[in-house]
N, C-alpha and C positions, 0 to 999 in steps of 0.2 A: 669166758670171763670178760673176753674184751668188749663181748658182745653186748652183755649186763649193764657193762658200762658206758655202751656207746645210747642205751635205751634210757640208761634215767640219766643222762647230759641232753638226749634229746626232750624228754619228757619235763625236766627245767628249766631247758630253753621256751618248748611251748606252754608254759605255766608263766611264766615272765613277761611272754609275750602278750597273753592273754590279759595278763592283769594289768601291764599296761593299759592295752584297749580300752578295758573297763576305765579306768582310771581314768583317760582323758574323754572320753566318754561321758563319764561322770562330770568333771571339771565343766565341759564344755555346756552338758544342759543346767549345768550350776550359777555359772557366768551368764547364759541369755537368761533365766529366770529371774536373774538379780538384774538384769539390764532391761526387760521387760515391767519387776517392777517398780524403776527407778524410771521409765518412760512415758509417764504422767505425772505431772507436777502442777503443783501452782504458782505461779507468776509470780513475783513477788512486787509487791506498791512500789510506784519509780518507776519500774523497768517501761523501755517502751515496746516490748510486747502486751503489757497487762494494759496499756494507752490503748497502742493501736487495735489491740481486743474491741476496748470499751467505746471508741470513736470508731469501729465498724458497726456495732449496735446502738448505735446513738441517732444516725439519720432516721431508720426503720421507726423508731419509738417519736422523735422528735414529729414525725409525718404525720401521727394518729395524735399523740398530745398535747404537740406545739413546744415548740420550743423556751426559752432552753433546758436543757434536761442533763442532772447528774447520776449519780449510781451509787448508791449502798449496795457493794458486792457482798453478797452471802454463799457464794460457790463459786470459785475460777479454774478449770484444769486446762491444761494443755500438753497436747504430747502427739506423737508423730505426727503433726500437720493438720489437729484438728481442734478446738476447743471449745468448750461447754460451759457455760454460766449463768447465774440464776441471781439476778439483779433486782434492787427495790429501788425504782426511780422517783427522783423528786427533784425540789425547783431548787438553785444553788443556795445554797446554805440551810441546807433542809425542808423546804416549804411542801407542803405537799400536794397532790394529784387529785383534781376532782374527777372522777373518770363518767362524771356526769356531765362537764363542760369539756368532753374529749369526742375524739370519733368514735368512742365505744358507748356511750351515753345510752343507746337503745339494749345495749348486753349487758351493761355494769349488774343488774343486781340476779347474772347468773353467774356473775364471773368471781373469782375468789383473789379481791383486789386486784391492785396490777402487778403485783409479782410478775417477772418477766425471763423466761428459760431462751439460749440463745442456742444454733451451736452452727461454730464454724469452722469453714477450709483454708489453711493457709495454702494459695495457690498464684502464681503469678506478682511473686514480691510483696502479696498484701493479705489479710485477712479478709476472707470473703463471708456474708452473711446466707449459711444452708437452708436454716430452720429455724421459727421463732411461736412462740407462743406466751402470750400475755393474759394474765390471771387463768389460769388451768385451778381445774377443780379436782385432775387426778394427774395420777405420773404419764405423762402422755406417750412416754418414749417408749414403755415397754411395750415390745411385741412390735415395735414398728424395727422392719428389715434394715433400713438403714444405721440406725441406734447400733442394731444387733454386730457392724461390722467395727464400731469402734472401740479402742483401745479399752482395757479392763480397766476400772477406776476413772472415767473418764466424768461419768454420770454418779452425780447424789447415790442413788441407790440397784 
């Protein structure tokens, strides 16, 4: 009898044990999923992340269209150290972009305006410019490897 007894104390003990496991287990891939996908965000207008974003894409564009150049953001994400944005530039106060008096004057009418996709590193105290491409006619990121290694939600689509 004692023996009976000593097999389901052990057998509840490793039942206990197990569900624990499970349990924090469970907890644990529960918490990075929800921290994974809270790790892409957008900026919010003010902050001087979404500034210093927009003023590392700002010389690149200012170089081809002349300066001075603002931004109608239509996509801003950032998240673990990298960010992606898809900007309509224009003169301040709205004026807009001949990209026939620009340095693209000879590509304007393959290009599909100057919609403008950026995406960068935050590395070395500042935002650094990776990859840029002004008026794209398709999604240019898919299938490109580096695209493929950043964060989920980083990219439009």
């Amino acid at each position: 009898m004692a023996n009976l007894e000593y097999q389901k104390n052990f057998l509840n003990y490793c039942f206990f044990k197990i569900f624990r496991i499970v349990l924090v287990a469970f907890s644990v891939s529960f918490l990075s999923l929800s921290a994974s996908a809270q790790a892409v965000y957008e900026p919010s207008r003010g902050t001087a992340e979404r500034t210093d974003i927009l003023n590392a894409v700002r010389p690149m564009l200012e170089a081809r269209v002349g300066p001075p150049v603002e931004f109608v953001v239509n996509w801003m994400r950032s998240g673990a150290g990298w960010a992606f944005v898809q900007l309509n530039p224009q003169r301040p106060g709205g004026g807009s972009i001949d990209l026939y008096q620009t340095t693209f004057a000879g590509q304007a009418e393959y290009m599909d305006g100057i919609t403008t996709y950026a995406l960068l590193r935050y590395q070395y105290n500042r935002w650094n410019l990776i990859d840029f491409v002004v008026g794209p006619t398709d999604v240019f990121w898919h299938g490109d490897p580096l695209y493929g290694q950043l964060p989920a939600g980083l990219t439009p689509y």
